[in-house]
N, C-alpha and C positions, 0 to 999 in steps of 0.2 A: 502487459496491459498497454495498447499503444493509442495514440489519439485520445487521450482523455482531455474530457473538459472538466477545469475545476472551476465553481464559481464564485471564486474568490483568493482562496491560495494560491500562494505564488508557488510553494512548493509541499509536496504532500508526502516527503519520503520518497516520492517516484521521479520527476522530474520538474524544472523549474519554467514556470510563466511569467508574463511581466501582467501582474496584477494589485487591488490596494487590498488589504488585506484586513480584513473582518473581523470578525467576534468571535465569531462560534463557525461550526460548518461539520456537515460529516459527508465522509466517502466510502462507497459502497462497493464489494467485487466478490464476484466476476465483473468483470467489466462488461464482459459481452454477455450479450444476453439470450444466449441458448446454452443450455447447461447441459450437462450429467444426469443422471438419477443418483450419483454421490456424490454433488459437487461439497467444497467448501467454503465455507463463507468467511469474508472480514470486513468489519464494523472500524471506521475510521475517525474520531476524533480532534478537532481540532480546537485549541486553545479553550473557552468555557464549556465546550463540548465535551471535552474529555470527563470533566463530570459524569456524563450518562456512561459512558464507556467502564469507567468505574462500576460505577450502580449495577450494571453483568454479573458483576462476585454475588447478590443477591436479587437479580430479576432474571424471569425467564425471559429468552426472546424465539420466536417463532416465525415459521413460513406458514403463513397463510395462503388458501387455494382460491378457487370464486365461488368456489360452492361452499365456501366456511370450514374446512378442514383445516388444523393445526396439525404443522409438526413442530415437536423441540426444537430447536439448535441446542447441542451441548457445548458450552464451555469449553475449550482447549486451554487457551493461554490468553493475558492481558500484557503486553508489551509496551513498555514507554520508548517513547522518542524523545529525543534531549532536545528537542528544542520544539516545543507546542504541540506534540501528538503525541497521542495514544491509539493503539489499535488492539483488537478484538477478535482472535482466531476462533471458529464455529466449524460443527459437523454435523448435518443432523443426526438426529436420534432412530432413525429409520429412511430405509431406501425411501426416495421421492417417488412419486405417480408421473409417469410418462406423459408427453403432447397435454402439459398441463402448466400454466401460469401462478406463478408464485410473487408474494409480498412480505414485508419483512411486517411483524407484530412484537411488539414489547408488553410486556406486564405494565400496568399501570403507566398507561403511552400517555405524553403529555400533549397537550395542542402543540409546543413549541417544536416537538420530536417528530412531530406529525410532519410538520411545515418543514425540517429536514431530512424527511424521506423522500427527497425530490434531486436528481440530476440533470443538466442541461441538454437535451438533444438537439444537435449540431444541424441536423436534418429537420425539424419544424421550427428552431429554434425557441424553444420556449423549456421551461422547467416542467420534467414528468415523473409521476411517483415514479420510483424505484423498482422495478417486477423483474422477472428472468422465465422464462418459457425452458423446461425441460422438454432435450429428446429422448427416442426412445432407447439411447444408448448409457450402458449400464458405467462406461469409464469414459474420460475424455482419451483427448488425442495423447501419444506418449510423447514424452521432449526426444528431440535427436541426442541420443547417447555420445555424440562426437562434440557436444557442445565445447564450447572454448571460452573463456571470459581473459584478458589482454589490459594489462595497466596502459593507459595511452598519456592523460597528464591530468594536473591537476587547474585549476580556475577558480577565478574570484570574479565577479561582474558585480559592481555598483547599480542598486535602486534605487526609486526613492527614500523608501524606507528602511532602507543597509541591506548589505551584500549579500549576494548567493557565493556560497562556496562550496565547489566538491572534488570528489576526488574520482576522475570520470577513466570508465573500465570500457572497452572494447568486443562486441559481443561476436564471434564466429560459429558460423555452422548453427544458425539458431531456426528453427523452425514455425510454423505458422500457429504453434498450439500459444496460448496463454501462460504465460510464465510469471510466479512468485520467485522472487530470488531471497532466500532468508539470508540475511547478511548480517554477519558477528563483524564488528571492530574493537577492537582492545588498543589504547593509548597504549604506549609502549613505556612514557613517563610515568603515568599516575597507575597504571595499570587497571583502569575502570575497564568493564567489558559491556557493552550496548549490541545488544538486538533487534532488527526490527526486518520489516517484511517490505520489499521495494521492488521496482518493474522497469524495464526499460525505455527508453524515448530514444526514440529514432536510432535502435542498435546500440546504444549507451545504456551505462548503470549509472548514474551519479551519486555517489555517495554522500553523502552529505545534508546542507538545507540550500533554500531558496529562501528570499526576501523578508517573510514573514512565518517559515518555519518547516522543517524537517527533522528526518530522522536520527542526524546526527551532524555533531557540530563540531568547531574545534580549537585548541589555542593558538595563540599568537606565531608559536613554533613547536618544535617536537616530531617527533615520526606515531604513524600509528603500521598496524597489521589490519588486513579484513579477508575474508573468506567466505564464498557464497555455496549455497544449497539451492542450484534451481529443482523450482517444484511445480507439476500441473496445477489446476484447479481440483482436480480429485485429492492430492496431498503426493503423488505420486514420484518419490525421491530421483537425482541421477546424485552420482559422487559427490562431497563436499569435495571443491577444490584446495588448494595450497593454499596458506596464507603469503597474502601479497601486502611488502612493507612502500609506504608512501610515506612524504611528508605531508604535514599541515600544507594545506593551499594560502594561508596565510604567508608563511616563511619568506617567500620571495616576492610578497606585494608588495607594492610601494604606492597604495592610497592610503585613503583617511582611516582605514581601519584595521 
């Protein structure tokens, strides 16, 4: 998912911005907004947001059409991020209606939930409900099977409000479809194991957070292991790769944190 704008996180699990960082906030994807007729959806969380993201284990949530059609989204999985996210895997319930526009609907939608169903558009500049236009095509585009992901190094960059740190991968052979990377890390010390679903920025994965919060975090020192699952937006698998051991991006800083 490239070019996103967040408006307000500095880091969403996907990659890091220099921004002050908010209260709540959610993000929405596909990013792009021509889909599948089987796309899948994820509901994005941030800090008091994560609340709703919860509330899924008993609300329905919907795509709505313009002519008042509902479909399900079913349930997948509810994933935490270690450091201020949660995210929300979705399928629908039934193939989508072609050259047809869609909106997201929740059971019992609050005003507040409403007011963040909105993402920034770079091109009128202004904040727009959240919609996606299906084509009439039944799969998205397939990922290039030769894909490659590359440890390059790890960083720490000072904010205002404390560091972004990650442990930043190298992407080869990647193609122009839309890419989920489900990324497992397991501390190698505590032996915790964290999942979460993240994208790339400018041919990088960054694993990690940014200034006010991401998918995963780290200690002072220690090694971890991570290994990725790129996936279309249909769900559509290539190989889990190898596990690749890094250090903490900590280990070898020498600022204030």
């Amino acid at each position: 998912m490239k070019n996103i704008i967040l408006f307000f996180l500095l880091t969403i699990g996907i990659h890091s911005a220099k921004a002050d960082c908010g209260m709540d906030g959610m993000q929405f994807f596909p990013e792009k907004r021509n889909i599948s007729l089987n796309s899948m959806f994820i509901i994005q969380g941030y800090s008091q947001s994560i609340k709703t993201i919860n509330s899924f284990k008993n609300r329905t949530v919907f795509l709505e059409s313009e002519d008042g059609k509902l479909i399900k989204l079913n349930l997948l999985e509810i994933l935490k991020g270690q450091m201020y996210l949660t995210q929300a895997i979705f399928k629908p319930a039934e193939e989508l209606k072609s050259n047809t526009i869609y909106k997201l609907k929740y059971s019992d939608q609050t005003d507040n939930e409403t007011r963040e169903m909105t993402q920034w558009n770079s091109n009128t500049k202004q904040n727009e409900r959240v919609y996606w236009k299906t084509t009439d095509k039944k799969k998205d585009q397939l990922l290039n099977p030769n894909l490659e992901i590359k440890y390059k190094k790890t960083e720490v960059i000072e904010y205002g409000c404390g560091p972004s740190a990650n442990g930043i991968f190298e992407i080869k052979n990647n193609s122009n479809a839309e890419i989920w990377y489900k990324t497992e890390m397991i501390d190698l010390t505590t032996k915790e194991k964290t999942i979460f679903y993240i994208t790339e920025w400018e041919g990088q994965i960054n694993v990690g957070h940014g200034m006010c919060s991401g998918g995963f975090s780290f200690n002072k020192s220690g090694k971890y292991k991570v290994r990725f699952t790129p996936m279309n937006t249909d769900g559509s698998l290539l190989k889990t790769t190898e596990w690749k051991i890094f250090e903490s991006p900590y280990a070898k800083y020498k600022g204030l944190y």
